[in-house]
Steps between C-alpha positions, in 0.01 A plus 500: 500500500694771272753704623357812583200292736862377659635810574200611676462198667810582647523843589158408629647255697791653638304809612273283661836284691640841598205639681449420893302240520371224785769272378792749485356653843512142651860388399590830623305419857723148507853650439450757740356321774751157462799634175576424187525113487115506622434760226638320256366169520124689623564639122562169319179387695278737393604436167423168512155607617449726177584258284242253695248774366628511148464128447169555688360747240639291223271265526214695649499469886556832551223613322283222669628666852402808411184461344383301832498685806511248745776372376655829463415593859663152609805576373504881564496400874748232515750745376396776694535273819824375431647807438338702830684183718804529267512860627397474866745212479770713439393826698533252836819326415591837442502594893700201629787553649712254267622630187338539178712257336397232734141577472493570138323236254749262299474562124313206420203578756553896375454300111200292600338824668551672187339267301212436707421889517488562120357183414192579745488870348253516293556876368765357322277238328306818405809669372592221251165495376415794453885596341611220293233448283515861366813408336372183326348504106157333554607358196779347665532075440635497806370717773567267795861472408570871416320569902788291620747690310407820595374412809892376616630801336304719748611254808882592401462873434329467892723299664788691391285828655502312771831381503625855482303608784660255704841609481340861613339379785795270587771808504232682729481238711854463546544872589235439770697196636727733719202624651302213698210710599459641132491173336256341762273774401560425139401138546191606713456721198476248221333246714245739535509587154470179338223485768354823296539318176273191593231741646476666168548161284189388771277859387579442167181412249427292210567678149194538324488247234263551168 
């Protein structure tokens, strides 16, 4: 790749990272409705998850999932399920009477969660197919390899949206902790929100392939 594919690649890329997405909108969900440490380690999960789906289209599973829609329906619910009781999950621990910190997930569930919802997501199999390859010569000796590259590049440039979202939702949260009734109704709110975000993953359809 020369230097001026790079630069798009990553201005690309870091427009793409800095606009809302179901990932940013989910981290953001998680710090709000159990703080930062949950945030954080929901973040490094969900990383983990994209890069499952950059090795994936590396070697061609990806496009195998999405050219096969049973397969793409499969997974398209799994995720979708998982995150709707993720989110009713935490819209009922939200109205206990304990507080939030003893309800709240520890970081390596929050982790696991966030691995399991972007590794079952597959719009973001779509998204690495579809945006990678764009930026790779078909001339290239090594295609696979240069996927990877770019591939982690775009994982970072996310996760350190995400990251920065976070700390947002974590200082909001914190304002709302003097207020018990307010931040019940913001963990109602995310649970329900997350909630949201599985419906649509569950409506969402296969990308036409060609």
């Amino acid at each position: 790749m020369n230097s001026g594919n790079f630069a798009l690649f990553l201005a690309s890329a870091l427009i793409i990272a800095a606009i809302p997405g179901p990932g940013i909108l989910y981290v953001a969900a998680r710090t709000l409705a159990s703080g930062r440490r949950v945030g954080i380690a929901s973040t490094f999960g969900t990383a983990i998850g994209g890069l499952v789906h950059v090795v994936a289209g590396s070697i061609g599973i990806s496009a195998l999932l999405l050219a096969s829609a049973e397969l793409f329906t499969v997974v398209k619910f799994v995720g979708a399920l998982y995150l709707i009781w993720l989110g009713l999950q935490t819209f009922r621990s939200a109205s206990r009477i304990e507080p939030a910190l003893e309800s709240a997930p520890d970081a390596r569930r929050a982790f696991r969660d966030g691995v399991m919802v972007e590794a079952f997501n597959p719009k973001t199999a779509a998204f690495f197919i579809a945006f990678i390859p764009q930026f790779i010569a078909p001339t290239s000796p090594m295609p696979a390899l240069q996927f990877v590259g770019l591939g982690l590049m775009s994982v970072a440039l996310n996760t350190l949206a995400d990251a920065i979202v976070v700390m947002t939702a974590s200082t909001l949260r914190s304002r709302a902790n003097a207020h018990p009734d307010l931040l019940r109704r913001l963990r109602q709110g995310s649970g329900l929100f997350m909630a949201g975000l599985g419906v649509s993953l569950a409506l969402a359809r296969r990308p036409a392939t060609t």
